[in-house]
Structures are given as structure tokens and as C-alpha cells.
C-alpha positions, 0 to 999 in steps of 0.5 A: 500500500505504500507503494500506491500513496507514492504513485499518487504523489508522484503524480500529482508532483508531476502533473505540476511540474514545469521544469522541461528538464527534469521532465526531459530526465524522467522521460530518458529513465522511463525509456531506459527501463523499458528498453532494458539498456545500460542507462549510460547510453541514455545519457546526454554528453554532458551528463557523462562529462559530469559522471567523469569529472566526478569519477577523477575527482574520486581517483583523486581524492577530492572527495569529502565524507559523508558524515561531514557532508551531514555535519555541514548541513545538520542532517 
């Protein structure tokens, strides 16, 4: 039943979203569960620019904890 009251949620986020690209997003991840796919193929240009960046600031060590990230932010 939990799952339902999220549906409905989600729906009713969704119906009033106004952000193309967010609904842009939800569209490619809709399609790429559909289609079964590596969802890296889905992904814009600069979208895998941003996933490789990150991946060399991780080999690089420029990183910050988790638990220092919620300090931060009082989580």
C-alpha cells in the first residue's frame, strides 16, 4: 500500500511540474527501463562529462565524507 500513496504523489508532483528538464530526465529513465539498456547510453554528453569529472575527482581524492557532508548541513 505504500507503494500506491507514492504513485499518487508522484503524480500529482508531476502533473505540476514545469521544469522541461527534469521532465526531459524522467522521460530518458522511463525509456531506459523499458528498453532494458545500460542507462549510460541514455545519457546526454554532458551528463557523462559530469559522471567523469566526478569519477577523477574520486581517483583523486577530492572527495569529502559523508558524515561531514551531514555535519555541514545538520542532517
Amino acid at each position: 500500500m505504500k507503494h500506491v500513496a507514492l504513485k499518487l504523489e508522484l503524480i500529482d508532483w508531476l502533473t505540476k511540474l514545469d521544469d522541461d528538464e527534469t521532465i526531459d530526465y524522467l522521460k530518458l529513465v522511463k525509456d531506459s527501463k523499458a528498453s532494458h539498456n545500460d542507462w549510460w547510453y541514455d545519457l546526454t554528453d554532458e551528463q557523462k562529462a559530469g559522471v567523469e569529472r566526478g569519477l577523477r575527482d574520486v581517483g583523486a581524492g577530492n572527495v569529502t565524507p559523508h558524515n561531514k557532508v551531514k555535519l555541514r548541513y545538520g542532517l
